[in-house]
C-alpha positions in Angstrom: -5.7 -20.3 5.2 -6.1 -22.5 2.5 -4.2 -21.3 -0.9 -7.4 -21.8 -3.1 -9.9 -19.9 -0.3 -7.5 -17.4 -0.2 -7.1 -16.6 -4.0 -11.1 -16.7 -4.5 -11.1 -13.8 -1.9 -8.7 -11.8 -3.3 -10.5 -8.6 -5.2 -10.2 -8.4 -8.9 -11.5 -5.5 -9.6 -9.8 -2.5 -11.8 -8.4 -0.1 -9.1 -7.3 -3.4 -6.7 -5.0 -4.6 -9.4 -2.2 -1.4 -9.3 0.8 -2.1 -7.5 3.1 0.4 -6.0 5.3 0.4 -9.1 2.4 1.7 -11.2 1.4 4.3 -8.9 4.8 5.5 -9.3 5.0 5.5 -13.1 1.3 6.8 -13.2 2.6 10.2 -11.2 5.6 10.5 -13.4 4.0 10.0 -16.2 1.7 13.1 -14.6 3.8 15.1 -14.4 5.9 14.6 -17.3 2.3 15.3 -19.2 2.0 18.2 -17.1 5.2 19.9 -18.1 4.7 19.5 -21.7 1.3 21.2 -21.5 1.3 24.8 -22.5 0.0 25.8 -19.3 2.3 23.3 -17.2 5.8 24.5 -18.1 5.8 27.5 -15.5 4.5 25.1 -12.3 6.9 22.4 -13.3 10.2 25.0 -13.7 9.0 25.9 -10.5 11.5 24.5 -7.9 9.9 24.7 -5.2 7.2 22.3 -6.6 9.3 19.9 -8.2 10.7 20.1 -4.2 7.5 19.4 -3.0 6.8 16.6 -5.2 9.8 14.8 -5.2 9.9 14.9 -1.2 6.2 13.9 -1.3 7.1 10.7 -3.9 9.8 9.9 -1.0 8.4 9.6 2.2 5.8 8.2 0.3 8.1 5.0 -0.8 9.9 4.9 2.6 6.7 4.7 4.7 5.4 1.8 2.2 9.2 0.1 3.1 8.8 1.2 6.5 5.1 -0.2 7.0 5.5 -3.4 5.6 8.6 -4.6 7.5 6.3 -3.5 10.9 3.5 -5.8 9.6 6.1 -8.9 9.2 7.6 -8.2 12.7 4.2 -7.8 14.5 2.5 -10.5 12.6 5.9 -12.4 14.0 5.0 -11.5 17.5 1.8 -11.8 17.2 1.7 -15.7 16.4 4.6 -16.2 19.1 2.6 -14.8 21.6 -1.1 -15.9 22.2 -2.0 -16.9 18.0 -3.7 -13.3 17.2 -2.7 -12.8 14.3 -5.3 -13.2 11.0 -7.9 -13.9 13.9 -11.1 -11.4 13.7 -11.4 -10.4 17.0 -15.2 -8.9 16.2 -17.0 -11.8 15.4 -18.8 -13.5 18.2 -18.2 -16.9 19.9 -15.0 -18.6 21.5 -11.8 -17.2 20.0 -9.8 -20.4 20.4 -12.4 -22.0 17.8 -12.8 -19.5 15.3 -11.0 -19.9 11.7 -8.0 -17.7 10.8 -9.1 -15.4 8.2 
């Protein structure tokens, strides 16, 4: 796809702009808030939450890791072996013809 298409279809809008690094600091920064609320300081002394939380952070990171070295792989195979890939297999017509989105 052409580098100028493809930046005028990338979304701008607020929620579109986090990356995985803010996500991250926004839950720590959660819970960090949390714990120095009055009512916050018994769940967050609480080990089995902090447990919870910190396993839940953690496959959540891995998975992200995990997922994108899949899509790299298949979208490897994927050209290699008949051009699917970035091809949108709902639209109508000939697929041989049809753009790469």
């Amino acid at each position: 796809m052409d580098p100028t298409t493809w930046q005028k279809s990338n979304r701008t809008g607020f929620l579109y702009s986090f990356t995985l690094n803010n996500v991250l600091q926004i839950c720590v920064a959660n819970i960090i808030g949390y714990s120095l609320a009055p009512f916050g300081r018994q769940l967050v002394t609480d080990s089995h939450f902090m447990t919870v939380v910190a396993t839940t952070v953690a496959l959540s990171v891995v998975a992200f890791f995990i997922a994108e070295v899949f899509i790299n792989q298949l979208m490897g195979q994927l050209c290699e072996k008949g051009g699917l890939f970035g091809k949108d297999l709902n639209k109508v017509g000939d697929q041989a013809t049809k753009e790469k989105v």
